[in-house]
C-alpha positions as CSV (number, residue, x, y, z in Angstrom):
1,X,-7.8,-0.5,41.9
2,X,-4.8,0.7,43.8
3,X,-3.3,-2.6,43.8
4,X,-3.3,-2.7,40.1
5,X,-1.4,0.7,39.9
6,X,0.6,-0.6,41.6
7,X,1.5,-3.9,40.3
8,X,1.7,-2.3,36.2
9,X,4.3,0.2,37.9
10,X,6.2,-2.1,39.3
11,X,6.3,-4.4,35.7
12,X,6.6,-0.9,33.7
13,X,9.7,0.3,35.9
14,X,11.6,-3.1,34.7
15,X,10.6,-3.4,31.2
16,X,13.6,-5.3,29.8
17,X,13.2,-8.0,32.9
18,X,9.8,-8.3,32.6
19,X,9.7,-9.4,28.9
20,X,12.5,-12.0,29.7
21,X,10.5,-12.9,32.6
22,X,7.2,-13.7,30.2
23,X,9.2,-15.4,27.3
24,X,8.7,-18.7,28.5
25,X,4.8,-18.0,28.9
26,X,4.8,-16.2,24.9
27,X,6.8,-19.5,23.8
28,X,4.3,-21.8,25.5
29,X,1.1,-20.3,25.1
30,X,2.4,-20.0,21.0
31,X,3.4,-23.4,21.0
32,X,0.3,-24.9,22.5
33,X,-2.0,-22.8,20.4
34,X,-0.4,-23.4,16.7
35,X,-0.7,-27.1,17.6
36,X,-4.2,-27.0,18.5
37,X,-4.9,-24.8,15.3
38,X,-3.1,-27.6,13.6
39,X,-4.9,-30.4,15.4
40,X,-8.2,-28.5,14.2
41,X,-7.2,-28.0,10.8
42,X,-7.0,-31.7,9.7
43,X,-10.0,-32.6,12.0
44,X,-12.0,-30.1,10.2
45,X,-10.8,-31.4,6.6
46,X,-11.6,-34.7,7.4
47,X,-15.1,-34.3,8.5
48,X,-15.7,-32.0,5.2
49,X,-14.0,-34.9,3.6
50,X,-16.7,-37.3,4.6
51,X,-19.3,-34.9,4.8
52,X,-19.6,-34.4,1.2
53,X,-20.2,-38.1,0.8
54,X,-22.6,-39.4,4.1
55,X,-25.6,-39.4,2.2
56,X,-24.6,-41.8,-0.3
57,X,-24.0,-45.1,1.7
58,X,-22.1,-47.8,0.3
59,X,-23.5,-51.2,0.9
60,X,-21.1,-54.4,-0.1
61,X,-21.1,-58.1,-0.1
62,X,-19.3,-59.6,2.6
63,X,-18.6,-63.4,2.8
64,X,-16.6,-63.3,5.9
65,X,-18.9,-64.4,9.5
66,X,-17.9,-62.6,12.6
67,X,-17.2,-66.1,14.6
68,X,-16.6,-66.0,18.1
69,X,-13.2,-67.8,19.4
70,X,-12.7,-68.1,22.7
71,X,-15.2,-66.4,26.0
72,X,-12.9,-65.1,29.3
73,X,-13.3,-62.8,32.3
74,X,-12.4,-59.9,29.8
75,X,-15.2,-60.7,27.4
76,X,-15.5,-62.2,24.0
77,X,-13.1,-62.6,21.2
78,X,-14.0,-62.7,17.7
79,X,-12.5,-63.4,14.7
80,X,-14.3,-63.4,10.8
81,X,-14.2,-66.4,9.3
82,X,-14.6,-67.1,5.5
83,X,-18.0,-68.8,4.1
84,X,-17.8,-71.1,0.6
85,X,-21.1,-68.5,-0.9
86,X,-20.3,-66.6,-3.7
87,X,-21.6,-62.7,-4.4
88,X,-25.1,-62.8,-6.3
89,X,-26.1,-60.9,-9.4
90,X,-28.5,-58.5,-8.9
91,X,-30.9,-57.8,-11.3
92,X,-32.8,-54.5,-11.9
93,X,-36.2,-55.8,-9.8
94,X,-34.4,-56.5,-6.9
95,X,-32.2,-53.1,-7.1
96,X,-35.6,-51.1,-7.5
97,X,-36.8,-52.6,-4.4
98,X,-34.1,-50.2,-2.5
99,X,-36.7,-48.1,-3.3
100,X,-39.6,-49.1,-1.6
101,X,-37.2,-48.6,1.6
102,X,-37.8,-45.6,4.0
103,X,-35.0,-43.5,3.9
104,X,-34.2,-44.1,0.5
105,X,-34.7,-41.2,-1.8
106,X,-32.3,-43.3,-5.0
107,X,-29.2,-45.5,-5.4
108,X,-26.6,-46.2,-8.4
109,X,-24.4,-48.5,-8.8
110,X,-20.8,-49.2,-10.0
111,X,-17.7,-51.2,-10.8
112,X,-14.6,-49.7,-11.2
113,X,-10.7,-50.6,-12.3
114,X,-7.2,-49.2,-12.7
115,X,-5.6,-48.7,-16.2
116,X,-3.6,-46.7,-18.2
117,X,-4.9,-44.7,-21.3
118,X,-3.5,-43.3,-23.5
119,X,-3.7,-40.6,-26.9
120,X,-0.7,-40.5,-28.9
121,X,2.7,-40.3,-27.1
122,X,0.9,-38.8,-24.0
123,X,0.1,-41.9,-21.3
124,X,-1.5,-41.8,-17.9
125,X,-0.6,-44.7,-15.9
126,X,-2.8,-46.2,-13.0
127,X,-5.8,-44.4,-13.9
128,X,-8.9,-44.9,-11.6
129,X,-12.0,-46.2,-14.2
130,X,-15.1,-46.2,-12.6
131,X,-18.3,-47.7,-14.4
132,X,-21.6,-46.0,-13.4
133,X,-25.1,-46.3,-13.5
134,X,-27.9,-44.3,-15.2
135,X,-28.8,-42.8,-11.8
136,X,-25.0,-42.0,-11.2
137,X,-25.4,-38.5,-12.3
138,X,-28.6,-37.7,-10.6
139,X,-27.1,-38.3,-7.3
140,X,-23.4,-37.1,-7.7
141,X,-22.9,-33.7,-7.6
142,X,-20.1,-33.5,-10.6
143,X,-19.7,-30.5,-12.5
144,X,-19.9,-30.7,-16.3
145,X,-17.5,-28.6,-17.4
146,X,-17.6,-29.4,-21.4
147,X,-19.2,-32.0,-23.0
148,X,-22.1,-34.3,-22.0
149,X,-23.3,-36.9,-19.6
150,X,-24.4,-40.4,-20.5
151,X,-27.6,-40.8,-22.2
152,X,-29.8,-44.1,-22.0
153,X,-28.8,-44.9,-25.4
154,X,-25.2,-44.9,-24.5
155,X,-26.2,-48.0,-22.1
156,X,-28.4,-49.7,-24.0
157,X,-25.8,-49.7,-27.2
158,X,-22.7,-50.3,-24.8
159,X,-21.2,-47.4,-26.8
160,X,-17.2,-46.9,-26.1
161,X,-17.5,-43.8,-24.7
162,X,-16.0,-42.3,-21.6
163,X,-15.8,-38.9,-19.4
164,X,-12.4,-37.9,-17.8
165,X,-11.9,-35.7,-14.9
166,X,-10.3,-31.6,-15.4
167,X,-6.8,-33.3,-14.3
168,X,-6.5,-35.9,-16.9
169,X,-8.1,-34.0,-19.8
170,X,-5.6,-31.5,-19.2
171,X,-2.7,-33.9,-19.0
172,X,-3.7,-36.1,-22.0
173,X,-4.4,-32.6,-24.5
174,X,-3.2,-29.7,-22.7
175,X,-6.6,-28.4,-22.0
176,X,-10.5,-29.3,-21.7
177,X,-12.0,-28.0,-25.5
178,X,-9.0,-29.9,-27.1
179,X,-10.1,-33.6,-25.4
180,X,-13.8,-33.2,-26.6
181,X,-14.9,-36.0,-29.5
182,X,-11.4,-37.4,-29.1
183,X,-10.3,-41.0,-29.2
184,X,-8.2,-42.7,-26.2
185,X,-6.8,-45.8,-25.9
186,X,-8.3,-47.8,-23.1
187,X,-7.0,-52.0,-22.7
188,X,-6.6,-52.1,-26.3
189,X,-10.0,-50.6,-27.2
190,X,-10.4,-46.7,-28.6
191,X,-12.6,-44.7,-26.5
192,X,-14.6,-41.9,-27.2
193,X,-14.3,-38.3,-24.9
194,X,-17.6,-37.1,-25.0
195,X,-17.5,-35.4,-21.2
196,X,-15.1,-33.4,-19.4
197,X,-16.2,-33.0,-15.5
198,X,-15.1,-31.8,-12.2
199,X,-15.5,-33.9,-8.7
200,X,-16.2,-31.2,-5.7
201,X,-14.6,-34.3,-3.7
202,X,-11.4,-33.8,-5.9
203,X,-8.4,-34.1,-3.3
204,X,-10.2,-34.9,-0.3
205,X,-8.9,-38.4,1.8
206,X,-11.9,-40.3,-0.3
207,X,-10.8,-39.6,-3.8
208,X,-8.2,-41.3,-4.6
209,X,-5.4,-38.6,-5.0
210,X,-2.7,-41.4,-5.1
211,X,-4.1,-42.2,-8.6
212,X,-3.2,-41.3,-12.0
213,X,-6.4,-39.3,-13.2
214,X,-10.3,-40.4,-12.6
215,X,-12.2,-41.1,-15.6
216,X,-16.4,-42.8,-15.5
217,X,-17.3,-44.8,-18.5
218,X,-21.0,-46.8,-18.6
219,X,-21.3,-49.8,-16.0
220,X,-22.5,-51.7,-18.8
221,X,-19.5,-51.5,-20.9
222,X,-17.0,-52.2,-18.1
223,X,-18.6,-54.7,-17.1
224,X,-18.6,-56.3,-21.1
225,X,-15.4,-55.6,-21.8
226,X,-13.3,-56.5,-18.4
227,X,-15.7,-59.4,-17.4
228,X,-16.7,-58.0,-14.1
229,X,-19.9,-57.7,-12.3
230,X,-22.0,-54.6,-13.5
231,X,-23.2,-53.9,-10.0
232,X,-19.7,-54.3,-7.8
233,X,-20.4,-50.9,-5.3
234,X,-24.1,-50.1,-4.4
235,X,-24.7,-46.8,-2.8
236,X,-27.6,-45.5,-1.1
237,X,-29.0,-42.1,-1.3
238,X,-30.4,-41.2,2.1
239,X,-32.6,-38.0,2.1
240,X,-31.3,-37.4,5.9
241,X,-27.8,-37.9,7.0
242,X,-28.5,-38.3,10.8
243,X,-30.3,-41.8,9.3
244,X,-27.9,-42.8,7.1
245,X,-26.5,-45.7,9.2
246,X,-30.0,-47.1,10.3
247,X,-31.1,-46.6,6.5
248,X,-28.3,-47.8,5.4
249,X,-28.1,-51.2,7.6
250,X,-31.5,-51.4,6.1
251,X,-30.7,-51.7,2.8
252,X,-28.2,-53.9,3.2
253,X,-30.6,-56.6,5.3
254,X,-32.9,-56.2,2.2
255,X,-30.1,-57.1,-0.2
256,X,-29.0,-60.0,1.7
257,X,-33.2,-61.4,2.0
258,X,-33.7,-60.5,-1.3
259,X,-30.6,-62.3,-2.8
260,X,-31.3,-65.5,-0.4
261,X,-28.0,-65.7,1.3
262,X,-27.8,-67.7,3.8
263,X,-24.8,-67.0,5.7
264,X,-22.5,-64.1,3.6
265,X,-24.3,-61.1,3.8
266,X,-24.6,-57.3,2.5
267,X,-22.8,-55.1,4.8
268,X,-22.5,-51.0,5.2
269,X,-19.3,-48.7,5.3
270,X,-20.4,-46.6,8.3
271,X,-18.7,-43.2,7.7
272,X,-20.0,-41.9,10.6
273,X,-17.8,-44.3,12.8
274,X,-15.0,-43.9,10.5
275,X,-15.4,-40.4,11.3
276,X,-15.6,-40.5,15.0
277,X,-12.7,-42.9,14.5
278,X,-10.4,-40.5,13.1
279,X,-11.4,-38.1,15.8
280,X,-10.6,-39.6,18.3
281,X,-7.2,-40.3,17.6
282,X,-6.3,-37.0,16.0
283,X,-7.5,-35.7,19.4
284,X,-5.2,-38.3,21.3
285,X,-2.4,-37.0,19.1
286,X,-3.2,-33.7,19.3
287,X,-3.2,-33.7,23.6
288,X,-0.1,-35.6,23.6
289,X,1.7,-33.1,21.4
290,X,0.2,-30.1,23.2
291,X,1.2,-31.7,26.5
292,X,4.7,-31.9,25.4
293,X,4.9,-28.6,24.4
294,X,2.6,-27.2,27.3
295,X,5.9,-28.0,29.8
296,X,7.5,-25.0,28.7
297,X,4.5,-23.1,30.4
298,X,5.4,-25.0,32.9
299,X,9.0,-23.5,32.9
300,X,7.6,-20.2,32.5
301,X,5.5,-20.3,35.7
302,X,8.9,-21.5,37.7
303,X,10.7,-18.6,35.8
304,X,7.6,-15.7,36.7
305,X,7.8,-17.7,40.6
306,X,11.6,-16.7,40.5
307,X,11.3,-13.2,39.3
308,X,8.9,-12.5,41.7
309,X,10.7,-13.9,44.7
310,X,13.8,-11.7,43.7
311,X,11.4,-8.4,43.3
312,X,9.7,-9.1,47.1
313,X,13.6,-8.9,48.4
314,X,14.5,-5.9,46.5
315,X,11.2,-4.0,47.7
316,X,11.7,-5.3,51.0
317,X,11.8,-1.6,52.5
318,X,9.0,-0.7,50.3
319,X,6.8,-3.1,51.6
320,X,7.3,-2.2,55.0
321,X,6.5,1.2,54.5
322,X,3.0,0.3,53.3
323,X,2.6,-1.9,55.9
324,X,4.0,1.1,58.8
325,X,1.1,3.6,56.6
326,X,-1.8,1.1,56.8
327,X,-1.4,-1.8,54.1
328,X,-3.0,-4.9,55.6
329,X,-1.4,-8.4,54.8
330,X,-3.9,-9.1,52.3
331,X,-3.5,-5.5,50.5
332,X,0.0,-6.8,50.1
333,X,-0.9,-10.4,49.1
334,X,-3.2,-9.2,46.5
335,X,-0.3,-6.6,44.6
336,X,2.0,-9.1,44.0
337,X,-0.8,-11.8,42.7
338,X,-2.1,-9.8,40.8
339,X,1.4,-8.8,39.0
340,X,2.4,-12.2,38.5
341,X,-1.2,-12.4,36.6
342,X,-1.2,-9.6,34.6
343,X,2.5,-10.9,33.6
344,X,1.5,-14.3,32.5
345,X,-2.0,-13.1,30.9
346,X,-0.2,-10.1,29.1
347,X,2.6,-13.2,28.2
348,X,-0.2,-14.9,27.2
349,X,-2.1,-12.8,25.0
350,X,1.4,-12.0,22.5
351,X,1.7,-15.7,22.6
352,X,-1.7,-15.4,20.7
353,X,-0.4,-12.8,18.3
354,X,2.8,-15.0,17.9
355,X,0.6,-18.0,17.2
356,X,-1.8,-16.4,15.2
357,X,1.3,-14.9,12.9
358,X,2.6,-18.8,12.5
359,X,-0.3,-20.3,11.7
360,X,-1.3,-17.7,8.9
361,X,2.6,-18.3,7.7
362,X,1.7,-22.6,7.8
363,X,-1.0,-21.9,6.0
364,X,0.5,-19.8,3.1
365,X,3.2,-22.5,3.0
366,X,0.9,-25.2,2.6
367,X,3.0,-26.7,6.0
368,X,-0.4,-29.6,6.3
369,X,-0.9,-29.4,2.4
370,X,-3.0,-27.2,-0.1
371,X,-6.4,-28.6,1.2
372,X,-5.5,-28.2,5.3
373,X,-6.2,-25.2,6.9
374,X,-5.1,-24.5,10.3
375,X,-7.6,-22.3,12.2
376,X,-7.4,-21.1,16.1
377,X,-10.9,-21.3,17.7
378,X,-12.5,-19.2,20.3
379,X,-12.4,-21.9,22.3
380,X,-8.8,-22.3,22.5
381,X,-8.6,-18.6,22.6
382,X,-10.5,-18.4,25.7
383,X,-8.7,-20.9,27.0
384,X,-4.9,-20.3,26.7
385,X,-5.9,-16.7,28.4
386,X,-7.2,-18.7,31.0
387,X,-4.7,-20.9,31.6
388,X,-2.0,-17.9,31.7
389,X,-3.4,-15.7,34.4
390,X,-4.3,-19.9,36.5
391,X,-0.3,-20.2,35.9
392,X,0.0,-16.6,37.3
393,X,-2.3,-17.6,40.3
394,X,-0.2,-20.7,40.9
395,X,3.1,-19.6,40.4
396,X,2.6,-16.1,42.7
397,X,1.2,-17.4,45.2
398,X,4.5,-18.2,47.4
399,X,5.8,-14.9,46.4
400,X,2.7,-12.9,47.3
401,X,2.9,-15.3,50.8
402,X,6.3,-14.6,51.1
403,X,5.6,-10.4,50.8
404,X,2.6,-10.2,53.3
405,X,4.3,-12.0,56.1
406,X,7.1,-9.5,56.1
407,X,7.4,-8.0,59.5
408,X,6.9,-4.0,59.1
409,X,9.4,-3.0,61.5
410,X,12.3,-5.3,59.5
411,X,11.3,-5.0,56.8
412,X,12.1,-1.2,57.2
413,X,15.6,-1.7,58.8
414,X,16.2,-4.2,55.7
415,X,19.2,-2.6,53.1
């Protein structure tokens, strides 16, 4: 406990040099932090980003065959090669076998387009169109803010009608009430606005936010009027998400029996790996940043090191006067360790304020965009204090060495 006293009076008696001694530790230990915060940010908006959407599984046609090319000491190569089979129609029988699958608790299907459309003077170029199913609705969690859904009816009469999202009803009529039982101009054809709705997945990476609105008509009447398939995108609802790629894989074997292909195949997007993916490499990116910016802890120690070694020569007298009334090496080893500590942890913990004050600033600013959030997590809390007071250890060693090998006697006649 002494040696604590000790050390805090010696750092309180030179207040001004102490805080220039632990500026490079603050700087480092902020800099380190905010990019972590940062790193965690976009890693946490992309897995809510895909998280919102891993029950619903996308199964597609594929009529490309992984092919292997050439077999070395390093392993196989691969390349896909095109097959001359064209994507089958599916019919309603063999879509409500996806059913009788385990895992599956539904599935719709869709086709989609861009286009622009139009009411009056008012246009909305490259506008995302997606056809959907009956089941669409069931499965998609998309809030109906004014109007209605599709009805049965609606497919069975392939009735012009169509649902735009809260962005493009606003920009087509200046609100939601005023686009209700309006008529918009779609490829030459008027379209009925009989829905209003809002996508929770509205700005996340997987909506689309590159487009010029979102609207969802009936699959049926896309498909009549733009001479595509009424079934293009199947998705899969999976009742549990941990089995969403084995359901999924599934699903897309029974497609591909079901349909007799004989070499293209029904594939899956596997979010999951996707996920992992993008995980990885904003890890990479984030450890290589941090590194960068983690030299000028580096910096920091050398300057604490230097401070240190100038303080052992100016209480050069001092510490032979502990020694002459009893102080053993180590008693002497230990007072100056534990001051270059509590200087790096006590630089480390105002880097923590510093940081936490910057990434609260990002944040307001929108530095990553409106739907990033920068957050500093326990862990990294835990251990940037660390990591100061094991800079602290490192860095006072030589100067705590250098102190407990002073000779009493000389150090006593030293002026």
């Amino acid at each position: 406990m002494e040696n604590w006293k000790f050390a805090l009076k010696s750092i309180l008696a030179h207040k001004m040099r102490s805080l220039l001694t632990m500026l490079g530790i603050i700087f480092g230990v902020a800099a380190v932090v905010v990019i972590m915060a940062m790193g965690n940010g976009m890693k946490n908006y992309f897995e809510d980003s895909l998280a919102g959407d891993q029950k619903n599984v996308n199964v597609y046609f594929s009529n490309y065959v992984e092919t292997e090319a050439s077999s070395g000491m390093f392993g196989s190569a691969y390349y896909a090669e095109p097959v001359d089979e064209a994507e089958p129609d599916l019919t309603s029988p063999i879509l409500q076998g996806l059913l009788d699958i385990d895992g599956v608790e539904n599935y719709y299907t869709s086709n989609s387009t861009m286009a622009e459309l139009s009411f009056g003077n008012k246009k909305a170029e490259n506008v995302n169109i997606t056809g959907v199913s009956q089941t669409f609705f069931d499965i998609k969690q998309y809030d109906i803010l004014a109007g209605r859904k599709f009805t049965a009816n609606d497919y069975a009469q392939f009735s012009r009608i169509i649902m735009l999202d809260k962005a493009l009803a606003e920009k087509l009529f200046g609100s939601i009430e005023a686009s209700l039982n309006q008529t918009v101009s779609l490829q030459n054809n008027a379209y009925l606005v009989v829905g209003v709705y809002k996508d929770p997945n509205a700005g996340s990476a997987l909506y689309g936010m590159n487009s010029g609105g979102n609207a969802v008509m009936t699959n049926t009447q896309l498909a009549a009027e733009s001479g595509m398939k009424e079934h293009s995108s199947i998705y899969v609802h999976v009742a549990d998400v941990s089995r969403a790629s084995e359901v999924g894989r599934a699903a897309a074997d029974y497609l591909t029996r079901a349909t007799g292909l004989r070499e293209a195949r029904y594939d899956i997007y596997d979010l999951s790996s996707m996920l992992d993916q993008i995980n990885q490499q904003l890890s990479a990116m984030t450890l290589f940043i941090g590194s960068v910016a983690g030299v000028s802890l580096l910096v920091g120690g050398i300057g604490v090191m230097n401070i240190m070694l100038v303080s052992v020569t100016e209480r050069t007298r001092e510490i032979g006067l502990r020694k002459a009334l009893g102080a053993t090496r180590g008693n002497i080893l230990m007072q100056f360790l534990i001051e270059a500590i509590v200087l790096t942890s006590l630089g480390g913990l105002i880097g923590l304020v510093l940081a936490q004050g910057v990434v609260y600033l990002f944040n307001i600013m929108q530095i990553l965009g409106p739907e990033i959030k920068s957050s500093i997590s326990l862990p990294v809390v835990l251990g940037s204090m660390a990591f100061s007071a094991f800079v602290g250890i490192v860095f006072g060693v030589l100067p705590a060495n250098k102190a407990s090998k002073l000779d009493p006697i000389e150090a006593l006649r030293y002026e």
